[in-house]
C-alpha positions as CSV (number, residue, x, y, z in Angstrom):
1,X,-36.3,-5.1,70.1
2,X,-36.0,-1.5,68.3
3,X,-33.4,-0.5,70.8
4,X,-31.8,-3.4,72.2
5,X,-31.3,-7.2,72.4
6,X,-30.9,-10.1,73.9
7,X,-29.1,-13.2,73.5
8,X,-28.9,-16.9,74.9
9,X,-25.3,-18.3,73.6
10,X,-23.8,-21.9,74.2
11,X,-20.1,-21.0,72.9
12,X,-17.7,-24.3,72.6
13,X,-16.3,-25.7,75.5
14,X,-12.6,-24.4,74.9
15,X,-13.5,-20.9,74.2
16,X,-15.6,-18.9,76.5
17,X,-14.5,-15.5,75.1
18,X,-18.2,-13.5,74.2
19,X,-16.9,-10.5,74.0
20,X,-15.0,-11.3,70.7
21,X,-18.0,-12.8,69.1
22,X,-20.0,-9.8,70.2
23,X,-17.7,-7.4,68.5
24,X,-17.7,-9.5,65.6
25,X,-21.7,-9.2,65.3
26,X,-21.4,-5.5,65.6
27,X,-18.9,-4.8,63.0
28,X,-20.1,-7.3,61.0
29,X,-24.4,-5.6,61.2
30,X,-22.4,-1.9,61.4
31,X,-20.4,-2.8,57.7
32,X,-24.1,-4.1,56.3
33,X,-25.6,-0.8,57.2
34,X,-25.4,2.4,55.8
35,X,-23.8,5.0,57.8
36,X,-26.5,8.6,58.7
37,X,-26.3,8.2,63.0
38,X,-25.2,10.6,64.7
39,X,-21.2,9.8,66.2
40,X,-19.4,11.5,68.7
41,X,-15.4,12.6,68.4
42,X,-14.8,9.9,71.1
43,X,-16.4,7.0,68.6
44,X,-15.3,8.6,65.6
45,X,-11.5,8.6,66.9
46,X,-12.4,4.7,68.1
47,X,-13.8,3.9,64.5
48,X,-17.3,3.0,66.2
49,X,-20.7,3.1,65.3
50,X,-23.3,5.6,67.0
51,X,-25.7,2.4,67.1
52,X,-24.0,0.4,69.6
53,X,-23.6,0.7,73.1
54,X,-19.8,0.3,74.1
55,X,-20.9,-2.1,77.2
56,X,-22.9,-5.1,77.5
57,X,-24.2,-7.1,80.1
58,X,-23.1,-10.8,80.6
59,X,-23.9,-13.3,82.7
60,X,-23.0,-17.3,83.3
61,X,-26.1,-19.4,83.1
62,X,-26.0,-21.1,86.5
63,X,-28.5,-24.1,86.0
64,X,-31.9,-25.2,84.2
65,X,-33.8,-22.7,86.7
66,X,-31.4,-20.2,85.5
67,X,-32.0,-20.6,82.4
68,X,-35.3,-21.0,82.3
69,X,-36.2,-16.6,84.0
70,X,-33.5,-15.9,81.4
71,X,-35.3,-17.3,78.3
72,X,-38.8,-16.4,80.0
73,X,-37.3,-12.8,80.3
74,X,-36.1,-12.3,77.0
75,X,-39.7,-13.5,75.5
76,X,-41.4,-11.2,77.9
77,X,-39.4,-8.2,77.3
78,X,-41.2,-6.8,73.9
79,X,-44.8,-6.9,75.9
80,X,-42.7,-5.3,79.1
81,X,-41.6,-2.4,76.9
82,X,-45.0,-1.7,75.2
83,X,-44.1,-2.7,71.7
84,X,-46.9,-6.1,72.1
85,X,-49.9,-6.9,73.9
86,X,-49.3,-10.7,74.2
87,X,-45.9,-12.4,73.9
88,X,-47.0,-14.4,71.0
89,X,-47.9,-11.0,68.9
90,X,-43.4,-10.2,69.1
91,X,-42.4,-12.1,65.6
92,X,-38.8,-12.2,66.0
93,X,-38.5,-14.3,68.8
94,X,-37.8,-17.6,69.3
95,X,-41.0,-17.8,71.7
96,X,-43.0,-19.1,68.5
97,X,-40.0,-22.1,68.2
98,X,-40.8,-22.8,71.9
99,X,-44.3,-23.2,71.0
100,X,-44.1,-25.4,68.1
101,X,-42.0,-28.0,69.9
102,X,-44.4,-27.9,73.3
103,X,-42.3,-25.7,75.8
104,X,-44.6,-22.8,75.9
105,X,-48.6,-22.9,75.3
106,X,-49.3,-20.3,72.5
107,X,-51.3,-17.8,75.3
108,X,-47.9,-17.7,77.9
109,X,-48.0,-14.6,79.4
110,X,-51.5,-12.9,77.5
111,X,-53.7,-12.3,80.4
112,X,-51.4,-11.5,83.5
113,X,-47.3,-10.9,83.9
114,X,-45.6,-14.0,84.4
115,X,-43.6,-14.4,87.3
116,X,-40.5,-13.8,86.2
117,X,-37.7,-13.7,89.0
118,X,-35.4,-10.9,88.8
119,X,-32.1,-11.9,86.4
120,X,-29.9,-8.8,87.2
């Protein structure tokens, strides 16, 4: 998404810690990029980016259900902020993976809003 993402991780078994690997990702994509956004004296005396939020939103898959609104979400969420028509028109997301291995049919979603059951 322009202005946001979302993520599905399975992190090892004896090390739950996302927060790290998040921060990781962000300095990591903040070094790679030149610098021009705006930063306020409160991020600037924190050595942060003006690109990233300071929060993020986690949450414990539960079970296959679970899962399943979560990735259904996150491949409906470019046609649910007007950037799309159809899911399969997004091309950076892993919807198109789904399709080729038979999880999804290539029209999911085109001609009416799946049912998605709220995740938050």
């Amino acid at each position: 998404m322009p202005d946001h993402l979302h993520a599905i991780w399975t992190l090892p078994s004896d090390d739950g810690d996302y927060s790290v690997r998040w921060n990781m990702l962000k300095g990591r994509f903040s070094r790679a990029i030149d610098p021009g956004e705006r930063i306020s004296k409160s991020r600037q005396k924190r050595r942060e980016r003006g690109i990233w939020q300071r929060r993020l939103w986690a949450h414990l898959i539960e079970n296959q259900d679970d899962y399943n609104r979560h990735v259904d979400y996150i491949h409906w969420n470019p046609v649910k902020h007007g950037h799309v028509k159809n899911v399969s028109d997004w091309p950076y997301s892993s919807f198109h993976r789904y399709v080729r291995q038979g999880i999804y049919e290539k029209n999911w979603g085109n001609n009416e809003i799946p049912e998605i059951k709220s995740i938050g």
